[in-house]
GUSEMI-519756 format. One line per field, with one value per residue (C-alpha): chain; residue in three letters; residue number from 1; x, y, z. Coordinates in steps of 0.05 Angstrom, whole numbers, padded with zeros to 5 digits, always signed. Example, Ala and Ser with C-alpha at 12.3 -4.5 7.8 and 13.67 -1.06 7.14 Angstrom:
BEGIN
bakol = [A_A]
gufi = [ALA_SER]
marba = [1_2]
u = [+00246_+00273]
v = [-00090_-00021]
w = [+00156_+00143]
***
This chain:
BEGIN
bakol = [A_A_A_A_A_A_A_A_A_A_A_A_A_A_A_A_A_A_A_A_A_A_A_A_A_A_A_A_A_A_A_A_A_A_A_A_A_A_A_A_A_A_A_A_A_A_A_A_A_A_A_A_A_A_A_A_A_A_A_A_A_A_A_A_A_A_A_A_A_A_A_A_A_A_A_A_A_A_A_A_A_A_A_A_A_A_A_A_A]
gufi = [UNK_UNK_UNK_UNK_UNK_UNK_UNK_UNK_UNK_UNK_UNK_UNK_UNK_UNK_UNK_UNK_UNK_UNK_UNK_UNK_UNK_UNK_UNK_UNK_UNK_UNK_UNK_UNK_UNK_UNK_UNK_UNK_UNK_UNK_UNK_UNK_UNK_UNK_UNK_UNK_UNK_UNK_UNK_UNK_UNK_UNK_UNK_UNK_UNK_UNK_UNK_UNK_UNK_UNK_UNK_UNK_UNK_UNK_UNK_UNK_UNK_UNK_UNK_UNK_UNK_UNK_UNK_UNK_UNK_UNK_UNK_UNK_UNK_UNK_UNK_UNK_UNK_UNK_UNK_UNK_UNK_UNK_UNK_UNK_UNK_UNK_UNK_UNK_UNK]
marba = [1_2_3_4_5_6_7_8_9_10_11_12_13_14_15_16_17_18_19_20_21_22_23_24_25_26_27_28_29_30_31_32_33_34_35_36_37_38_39_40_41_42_43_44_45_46_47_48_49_50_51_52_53_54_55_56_57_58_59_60_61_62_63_64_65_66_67_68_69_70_71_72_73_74_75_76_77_78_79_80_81_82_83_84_85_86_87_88_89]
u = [+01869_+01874_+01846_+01903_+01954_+01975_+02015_+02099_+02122_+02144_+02136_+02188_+02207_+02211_+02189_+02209_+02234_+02176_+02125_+02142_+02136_+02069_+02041_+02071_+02038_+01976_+01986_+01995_+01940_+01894_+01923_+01919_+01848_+01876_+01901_+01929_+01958_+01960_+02017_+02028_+02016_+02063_+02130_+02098_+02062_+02126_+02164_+02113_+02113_+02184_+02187_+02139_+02177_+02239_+02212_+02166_+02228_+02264_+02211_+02209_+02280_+02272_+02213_+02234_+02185_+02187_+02134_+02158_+02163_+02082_+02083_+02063_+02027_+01997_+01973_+01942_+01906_+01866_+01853_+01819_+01776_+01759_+01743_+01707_+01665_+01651_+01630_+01595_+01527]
v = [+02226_+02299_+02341_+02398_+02355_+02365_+02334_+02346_+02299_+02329_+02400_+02460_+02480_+02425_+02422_+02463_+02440_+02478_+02449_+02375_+02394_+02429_+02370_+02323_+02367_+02359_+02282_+02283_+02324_+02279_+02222_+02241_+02272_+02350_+02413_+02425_+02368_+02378_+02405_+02321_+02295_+02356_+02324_+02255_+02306_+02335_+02269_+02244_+02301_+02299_+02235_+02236_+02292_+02259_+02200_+02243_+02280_+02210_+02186_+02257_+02243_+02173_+02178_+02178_+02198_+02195_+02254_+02330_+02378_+02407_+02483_+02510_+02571_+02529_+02482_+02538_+02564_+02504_+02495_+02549_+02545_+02482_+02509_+02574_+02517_+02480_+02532_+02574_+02603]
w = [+02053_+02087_+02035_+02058_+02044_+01973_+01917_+01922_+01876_+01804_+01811_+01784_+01832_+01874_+01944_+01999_+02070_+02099_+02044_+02056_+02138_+02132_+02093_+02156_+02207_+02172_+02168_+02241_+02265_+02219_+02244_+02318_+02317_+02346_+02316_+02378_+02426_+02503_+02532_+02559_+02480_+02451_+02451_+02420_+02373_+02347_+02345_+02298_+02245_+02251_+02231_+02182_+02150_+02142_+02111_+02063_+02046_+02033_+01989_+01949_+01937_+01911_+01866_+01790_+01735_+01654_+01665_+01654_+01723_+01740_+01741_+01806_+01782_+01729_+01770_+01826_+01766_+01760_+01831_+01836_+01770_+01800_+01872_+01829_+01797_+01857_+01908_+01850_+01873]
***
């Protein structure tokens, strides 16, 4: 998996329209090998995180869980202990 692409499931507030797209454009370009298609590959390019989207957003809405809503600040906060830890000289 993309390591940019993060979790979206179970979080207070729930995802945003523009989270659940940035997570499909990164799908996309992993998927496709590019950042940046060619101007003949853009329309495919689009059609794909489009779609991807949409059925990300579909699943989102689907998924139930027992578990209580993550906090978003809560759970940057340990992200970047962890990241502090990692890259740590």
């Amino acid at each position: 998996m993309c390591r940019n692409i993060r979790q979206l499931h179970n979080f207070e507030p729930p995802a945003t329209p523009d989270e659940v797209r940035a997570a499909a454009l990164q799908y996309v370009r992993k998927v496709a090998g590019t950042t940046q298609p060619s101007l003949r590959n853009q329309e495919a390019f689009d059609l794909a995180v489009d779609a991807v989207a949409a059925a990300t957003a579909t699943l989102l809405e689907a998924l139930v869980t027992t578990a209580p809503p993550k906090d978003r600040e809560i759970e940057a906060a340990k992200a970047r202990e962890r990241a502090a830890k990692r890259y740590a000289s």
